[in-house]
C-alpha positions as CSV (number, residue, x, y, z in Angstrom):
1,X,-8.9,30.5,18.9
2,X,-6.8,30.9,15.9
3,X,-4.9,34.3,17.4
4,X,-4.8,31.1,20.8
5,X,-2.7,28.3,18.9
6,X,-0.3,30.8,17.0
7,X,0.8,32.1,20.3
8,X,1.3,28.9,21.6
9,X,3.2,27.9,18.8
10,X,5.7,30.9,18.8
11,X,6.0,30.1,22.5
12,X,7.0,26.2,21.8
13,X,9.1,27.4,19.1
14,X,11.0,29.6,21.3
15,X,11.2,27.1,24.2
16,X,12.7,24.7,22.1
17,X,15.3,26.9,20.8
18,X,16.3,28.2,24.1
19,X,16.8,24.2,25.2
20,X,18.3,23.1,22.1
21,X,21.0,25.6,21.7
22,X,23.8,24.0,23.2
23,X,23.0,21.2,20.6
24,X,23.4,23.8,17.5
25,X,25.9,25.7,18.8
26,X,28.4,23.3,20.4
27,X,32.0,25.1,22.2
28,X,34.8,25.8,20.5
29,X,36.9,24.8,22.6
30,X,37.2,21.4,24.2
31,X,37.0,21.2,27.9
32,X,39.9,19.1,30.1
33,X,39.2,15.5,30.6
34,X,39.7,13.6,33.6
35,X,42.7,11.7,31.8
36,X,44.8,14.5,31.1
37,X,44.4,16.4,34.4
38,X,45.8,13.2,35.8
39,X,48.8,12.7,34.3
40,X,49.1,16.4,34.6
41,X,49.0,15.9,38.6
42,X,51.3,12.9,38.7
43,X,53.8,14.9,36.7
44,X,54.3,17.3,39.3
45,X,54.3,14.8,41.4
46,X,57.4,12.9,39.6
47,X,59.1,16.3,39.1
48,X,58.6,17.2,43.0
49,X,59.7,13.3,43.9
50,X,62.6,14.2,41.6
51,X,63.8,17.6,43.2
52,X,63.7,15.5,46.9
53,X,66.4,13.4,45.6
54,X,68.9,15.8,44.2
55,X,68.4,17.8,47.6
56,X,69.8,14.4,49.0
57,X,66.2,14.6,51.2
58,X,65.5,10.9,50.1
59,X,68.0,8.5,48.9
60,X,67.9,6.4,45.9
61,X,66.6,3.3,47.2
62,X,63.2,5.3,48.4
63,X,63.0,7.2,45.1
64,X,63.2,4.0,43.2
65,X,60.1,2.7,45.3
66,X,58.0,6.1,45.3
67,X,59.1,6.4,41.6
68,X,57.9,2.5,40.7
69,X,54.5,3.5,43.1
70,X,54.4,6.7,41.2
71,X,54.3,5.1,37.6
72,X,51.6,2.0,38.5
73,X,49.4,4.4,40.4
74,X,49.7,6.6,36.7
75,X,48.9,3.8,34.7
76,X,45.6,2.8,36.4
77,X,44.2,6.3,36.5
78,X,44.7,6.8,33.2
79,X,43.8,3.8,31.9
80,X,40.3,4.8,32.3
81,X,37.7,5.5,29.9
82,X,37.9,9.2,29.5
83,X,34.9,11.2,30.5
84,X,35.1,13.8,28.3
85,X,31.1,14.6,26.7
86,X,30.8,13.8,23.0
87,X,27.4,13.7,21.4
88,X,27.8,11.0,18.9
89,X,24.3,12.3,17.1
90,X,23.3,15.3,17.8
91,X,20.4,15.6,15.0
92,X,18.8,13.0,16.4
93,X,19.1,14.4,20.4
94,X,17.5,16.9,18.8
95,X,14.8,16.1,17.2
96,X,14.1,13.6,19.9
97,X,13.8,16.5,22.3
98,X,11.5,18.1,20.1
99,X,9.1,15.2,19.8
100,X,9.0,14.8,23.5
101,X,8.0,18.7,24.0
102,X,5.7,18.7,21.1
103,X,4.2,15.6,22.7
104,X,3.8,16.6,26.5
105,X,2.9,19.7,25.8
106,X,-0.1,18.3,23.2
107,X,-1.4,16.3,25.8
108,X,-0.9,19.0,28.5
109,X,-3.5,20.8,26.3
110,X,-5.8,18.0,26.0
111,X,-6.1,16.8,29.4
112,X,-6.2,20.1,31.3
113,X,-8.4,21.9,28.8
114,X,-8.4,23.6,25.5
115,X,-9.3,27.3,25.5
116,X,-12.4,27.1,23.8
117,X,-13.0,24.7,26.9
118,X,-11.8,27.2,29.1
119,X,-13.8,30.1,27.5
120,X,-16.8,27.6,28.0
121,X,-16.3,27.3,31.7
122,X,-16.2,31.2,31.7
123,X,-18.8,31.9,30.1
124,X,-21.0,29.0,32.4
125,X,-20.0,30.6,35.6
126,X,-23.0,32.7,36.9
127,X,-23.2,36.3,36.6
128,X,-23.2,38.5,39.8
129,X,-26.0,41.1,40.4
130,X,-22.8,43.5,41.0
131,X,-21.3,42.7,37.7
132,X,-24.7,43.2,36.1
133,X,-25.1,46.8,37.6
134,X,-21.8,47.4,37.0
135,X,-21.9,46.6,32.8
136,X,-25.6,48.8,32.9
137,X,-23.8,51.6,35.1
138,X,-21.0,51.7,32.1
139,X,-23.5,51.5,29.0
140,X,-25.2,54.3,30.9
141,X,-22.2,56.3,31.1
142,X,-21.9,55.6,27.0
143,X,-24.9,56.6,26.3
144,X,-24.6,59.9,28.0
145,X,-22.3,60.5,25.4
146,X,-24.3,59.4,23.1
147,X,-27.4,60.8,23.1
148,X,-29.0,60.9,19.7
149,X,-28.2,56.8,19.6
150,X,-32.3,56.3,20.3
151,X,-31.9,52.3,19.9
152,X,-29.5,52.4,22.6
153,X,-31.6,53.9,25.1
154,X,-34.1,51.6,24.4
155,X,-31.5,48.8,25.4
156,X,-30.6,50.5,28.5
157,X,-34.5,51.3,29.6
158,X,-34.9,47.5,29.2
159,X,-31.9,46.7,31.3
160,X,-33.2,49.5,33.9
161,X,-36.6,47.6,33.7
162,X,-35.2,44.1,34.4
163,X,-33.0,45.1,37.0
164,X,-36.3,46.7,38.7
165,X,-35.2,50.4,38.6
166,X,-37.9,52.0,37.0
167,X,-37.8,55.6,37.1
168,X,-34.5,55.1,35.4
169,X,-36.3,53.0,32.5
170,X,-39.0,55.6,32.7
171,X,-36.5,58.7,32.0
172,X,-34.3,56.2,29.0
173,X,-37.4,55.2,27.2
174,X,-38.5,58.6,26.9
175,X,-34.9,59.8,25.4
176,X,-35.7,57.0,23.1
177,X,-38.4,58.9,21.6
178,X,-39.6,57.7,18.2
179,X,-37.6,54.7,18.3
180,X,-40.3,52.5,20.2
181,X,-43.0,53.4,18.3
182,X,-42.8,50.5,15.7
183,X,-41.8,48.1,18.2
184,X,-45.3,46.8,20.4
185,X,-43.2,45.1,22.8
186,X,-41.0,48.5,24.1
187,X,-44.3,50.1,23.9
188,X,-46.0,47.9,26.4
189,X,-42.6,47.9,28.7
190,X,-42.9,51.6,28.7
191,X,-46.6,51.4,29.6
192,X,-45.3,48.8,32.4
193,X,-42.8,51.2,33.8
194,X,-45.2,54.1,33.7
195,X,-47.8,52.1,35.6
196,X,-45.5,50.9,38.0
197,X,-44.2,54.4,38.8
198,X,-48.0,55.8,39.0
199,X,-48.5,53.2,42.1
200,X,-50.5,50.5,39.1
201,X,-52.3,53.4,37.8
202,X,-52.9,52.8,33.8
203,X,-54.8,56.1,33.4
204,X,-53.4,58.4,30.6
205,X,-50.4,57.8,28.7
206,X,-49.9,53.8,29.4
207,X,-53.1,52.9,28.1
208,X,-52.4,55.0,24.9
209,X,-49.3,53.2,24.9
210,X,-51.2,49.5,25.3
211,X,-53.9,50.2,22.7
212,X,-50.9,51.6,20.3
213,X,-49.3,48.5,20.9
214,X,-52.0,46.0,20.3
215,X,-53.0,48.3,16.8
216,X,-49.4,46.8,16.1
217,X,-49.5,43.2,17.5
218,X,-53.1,42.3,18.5
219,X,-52.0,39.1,20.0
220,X,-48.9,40.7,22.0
221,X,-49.2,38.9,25.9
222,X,-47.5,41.9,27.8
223,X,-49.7,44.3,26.4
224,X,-53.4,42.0,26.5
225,X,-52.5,41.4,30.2
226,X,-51.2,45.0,31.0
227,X,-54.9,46.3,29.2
228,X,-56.8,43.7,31.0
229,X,-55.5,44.9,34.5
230,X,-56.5,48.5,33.4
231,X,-59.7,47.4,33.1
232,X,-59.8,45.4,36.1
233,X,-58.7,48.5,38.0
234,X,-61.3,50.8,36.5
235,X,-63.9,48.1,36.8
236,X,-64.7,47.7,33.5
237,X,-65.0,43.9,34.2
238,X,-65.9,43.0,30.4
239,X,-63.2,45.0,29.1
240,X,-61.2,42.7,31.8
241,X,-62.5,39.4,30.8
242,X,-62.2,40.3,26.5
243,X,-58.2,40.8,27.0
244,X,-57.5,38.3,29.1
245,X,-59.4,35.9,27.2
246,X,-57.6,36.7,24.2
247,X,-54.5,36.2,26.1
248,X,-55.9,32.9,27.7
249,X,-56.3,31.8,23.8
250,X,-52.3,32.0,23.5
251,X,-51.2,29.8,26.6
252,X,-50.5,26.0,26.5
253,X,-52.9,24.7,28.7
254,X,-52.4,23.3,32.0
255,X,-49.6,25.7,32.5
256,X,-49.1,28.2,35.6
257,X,-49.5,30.7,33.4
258,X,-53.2,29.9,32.2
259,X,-54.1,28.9,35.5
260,X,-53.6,32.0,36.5
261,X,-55.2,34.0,33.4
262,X,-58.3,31.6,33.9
263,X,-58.0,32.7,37.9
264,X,-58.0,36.4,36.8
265,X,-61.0,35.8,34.3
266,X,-63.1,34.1,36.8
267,X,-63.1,36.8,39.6
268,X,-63.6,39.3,36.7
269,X,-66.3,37.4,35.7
270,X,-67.5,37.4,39.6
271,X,-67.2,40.8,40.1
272,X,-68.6,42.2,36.3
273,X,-71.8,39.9,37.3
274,X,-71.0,38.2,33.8
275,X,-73.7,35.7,35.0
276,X,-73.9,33.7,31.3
277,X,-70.3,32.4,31.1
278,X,-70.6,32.4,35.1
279,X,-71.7,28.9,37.0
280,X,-74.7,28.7,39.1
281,X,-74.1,29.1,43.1
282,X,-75.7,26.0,44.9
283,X,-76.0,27.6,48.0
284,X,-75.2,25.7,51.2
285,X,-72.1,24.3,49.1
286,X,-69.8,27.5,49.5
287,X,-66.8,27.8,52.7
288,X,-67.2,31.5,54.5
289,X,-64.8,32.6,57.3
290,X,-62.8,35.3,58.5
291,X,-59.1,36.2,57.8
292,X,-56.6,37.9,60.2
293,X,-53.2,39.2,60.2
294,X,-50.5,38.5,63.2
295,X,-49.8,41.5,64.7
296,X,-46.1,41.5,64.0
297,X,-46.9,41.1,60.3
298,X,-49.2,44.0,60.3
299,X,-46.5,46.6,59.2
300,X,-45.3,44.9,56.2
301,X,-48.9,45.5,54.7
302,X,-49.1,48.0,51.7
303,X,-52.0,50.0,49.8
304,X,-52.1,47.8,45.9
305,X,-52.0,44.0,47.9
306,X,-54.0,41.4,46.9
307,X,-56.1,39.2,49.4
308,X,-56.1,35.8,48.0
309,X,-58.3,32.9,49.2
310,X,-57.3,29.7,47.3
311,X,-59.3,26.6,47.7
312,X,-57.8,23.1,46.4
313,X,-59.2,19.7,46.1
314,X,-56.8,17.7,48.5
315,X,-53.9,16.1,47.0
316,X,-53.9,18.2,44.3
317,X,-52.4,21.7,42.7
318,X,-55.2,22.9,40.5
319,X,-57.1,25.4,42.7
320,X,-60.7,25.0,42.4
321,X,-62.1,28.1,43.6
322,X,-59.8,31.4,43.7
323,X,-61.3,34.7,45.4
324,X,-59.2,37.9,45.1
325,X,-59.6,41.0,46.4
326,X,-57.7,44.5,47.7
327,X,-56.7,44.5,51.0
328,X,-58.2,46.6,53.1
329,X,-58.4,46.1,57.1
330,X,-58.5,43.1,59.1
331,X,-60.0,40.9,60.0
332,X,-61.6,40.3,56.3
333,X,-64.6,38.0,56.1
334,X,-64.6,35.9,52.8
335,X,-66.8,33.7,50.9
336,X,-65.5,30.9,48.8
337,X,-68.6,29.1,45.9
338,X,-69.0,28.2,42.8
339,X,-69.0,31.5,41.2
340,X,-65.4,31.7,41.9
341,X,-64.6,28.2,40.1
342,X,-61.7,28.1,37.9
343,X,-63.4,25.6,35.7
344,X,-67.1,24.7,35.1
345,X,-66.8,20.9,34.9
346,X,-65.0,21.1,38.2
347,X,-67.1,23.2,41.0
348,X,-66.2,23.7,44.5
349,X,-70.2,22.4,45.1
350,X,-69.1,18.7,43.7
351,X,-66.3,17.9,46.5
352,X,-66.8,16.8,49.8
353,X,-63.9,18.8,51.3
354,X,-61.4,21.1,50.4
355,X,-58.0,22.8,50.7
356,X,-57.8,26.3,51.5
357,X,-54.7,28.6,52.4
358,X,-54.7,32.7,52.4
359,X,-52.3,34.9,50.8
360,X,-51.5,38.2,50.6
361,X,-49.6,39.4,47.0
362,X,-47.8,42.5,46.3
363,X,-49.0,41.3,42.6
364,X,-51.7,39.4,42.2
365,X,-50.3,36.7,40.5
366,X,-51.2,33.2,40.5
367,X,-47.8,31.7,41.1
368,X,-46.6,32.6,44.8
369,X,-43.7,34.9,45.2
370,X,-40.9,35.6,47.8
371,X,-42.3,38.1,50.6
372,X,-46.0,36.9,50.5
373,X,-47.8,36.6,53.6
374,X,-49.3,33.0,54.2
375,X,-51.6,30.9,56.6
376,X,-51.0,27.4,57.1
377,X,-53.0,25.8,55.1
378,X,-56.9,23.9,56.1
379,X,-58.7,21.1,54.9
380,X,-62.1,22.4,55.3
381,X,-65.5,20.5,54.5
382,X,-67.5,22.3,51.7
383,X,-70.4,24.2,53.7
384,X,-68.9,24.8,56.5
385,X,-68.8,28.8,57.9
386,X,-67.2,31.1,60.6
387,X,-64.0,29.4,59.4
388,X,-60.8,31.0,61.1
389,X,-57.3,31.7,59.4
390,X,-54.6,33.3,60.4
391,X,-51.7,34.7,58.3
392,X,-48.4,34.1,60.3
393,X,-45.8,33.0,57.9
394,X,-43.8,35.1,55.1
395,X,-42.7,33.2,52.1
396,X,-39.1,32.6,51.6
């Protein structure tokens, strides 16, 4: 800013001096006025009127007359305020033309926008995702060169790992070496990334990684939830529900977030036959049915997606009852009860009617997410069976 207004200064200064050097440096010499190239004209004129008559081409009579014309004719045109320029004050044309620059240029400033304004509006315009894989592309290429700066890796296998590129996170968090190990969040990143590039398989290094990270921060999120899926995976349902619990411990209630943590606890809960912390199933008060997939949508199933069958008391966002479960051919038949509640004080068994829509994740998660697969959702009456959905619609 400072570096900003001495520029502009020097600029103003030298603007000014440019328009004002006429003013300081006046000519030397006077220019002609209109007066004396006048008489200077009717001179000629006299001394031409005067050469007619010795040539005896006029005689004196006439040259009396043109001569008489001659002389009024003079004496008006010369009698004339002269037009020659003076500046009767030229300190003061100057420094009034200084105020007046000074002045519209200040308010020039101030109306269109200082530059700290201007660096604002920069910085508020939205970054591209080409200019943000352009800046990682050329910290990459920096770090090539230097490759004992461990910290920087790190910093580029993050970047790698938001931008979704993970067997390039994979290979910089490994030329991060010993860097990571005192930091429990790069450790549970790198136990993301290794997952993710082992198809969500936690076995081996990224649980080391998780437990090492939690012997540094028990209470880190990333790693609790990252542990809790490896146990959900290898079906140690009570090492499932002890993470996420923990986690659950952490989240502002009646957030997305704990809603979903609470969803993943109940069907680990379900599945682990954790029957004490697990509500009783009233049967005849449960919604069964089958699930199919539109042929056309068929092809956009993988191996890892989550079935999801989320019921909802009308009206309302909360889901009451969540069942998920690995895809695995369709049609699917499902059962929806009490055992799959999201909260004990509120069972699927105590409503009249219900809410239900399918869903098909790539993740799991809770919250829905651009490319799921959906049904239109039913309002189904609590008890009811052979209830038919159809996923048709992808997610925007």
């Amino acid at each position: 800013m400072t570096s900003f207004l001495i520029s502009a200064l020097l600029l103003l200064v030298l603007v000014l001096a440019l328009l004002l050097r006429p003013l300081f440096f006046p000519a030397k010499e006077l220019a002609t006025s209109r007066r004396q190239m006048n008489a200077t004209i009717y001179k000629e004129e006299l001394d031409k009127l005067e050469l007619e008559r010795n040539s005896g081409l006029i005689d004196a009579a006439s040259y009396e007359q043109a001569h008489a014309e001659m002389r009024q004719r003079l004496f008006q045109d010369t009698d004339e305020a002269d037009d020659l320029a003076v500046s009767r004050s030229p300190k003061m044309t100057i420094v009034g033309i200084g105020i007046f620059v000074v002045m519209l240029s200040a308010g020039l400033y101030f109306v269109l926008g200082s530059a700290s304004k201007i660096t604002e509006q920069e910085a508020q315009k939205p970054v591209t995702q080409e200019a943000v894989e352009k800046m990682v592309s050329e910290f990459a290429a920096k770090m090539e060169a230097e490759p004992d700066n461990l910290k920087g890796w790190a910093m580029l296998a993050r970047s790698y790992r938001i931008l979704g590129r993970n067997v390039e996170a994979q290979k910089a968090y490994e030329r991060a070496g010993s860097f990571i190990d005192s930091d429990p969040q790069l450790l549970a990143d790198y136990a993301d990334v290794l997952a993710a590039n082992a198809n969500g398989n936690f076995s081996g290094k990224p649980v080391h990684l998780l437990n090492k990270a939690l012997s540094l921060d028990p209470n880190n999120l990333l790693a609790l939830w990252l542990l809790g899926t490896a146990s959900f995976n290898a079906q140690d349902y009570k090492s499932a529900v002890k993470s996420w619990e923990r986690l659950a411990k952490q989240l502002p209630p009646e957030t997305d977030e704990a809603r979903a943590i609470a969803a993943s606890i109940a069907e680990a809960r379900s599945k682990g036959g954790l029957s004490p912390n697990t509500p009783s199933v009233i049967h005849g008060k449960d919604v069964s049915g089958r699930v199919d997939v539109a042929p056309e949508l068929k092809s956009r199933l993988k191996s890892g997606d989550v079935l999801m069958v989320i019921a909802r008391k009308p009206g309302e966002r909360m889901p009451v009852a969540v069942l998920k479960t690995p895809v695995t051919s369709f049609p699917m038949n499902f059962v929806l009860n009490d055992a799959l509640a999201m909260n004990p004080n509120s069972l699927l068994s105590q409503l009249p009617e219900v809410s239900i829509e399918i869903r098909i994740s790539k993740t799991g998660m809770a919250m829905p997410e651009s490319g799921d697969l959906i049904s239109a959702p039913q309002i189904i009456k609590v008890g009811a069976s052979d209830v038919q959905f159809l996923i048709n619609q992808v997610r925007p």
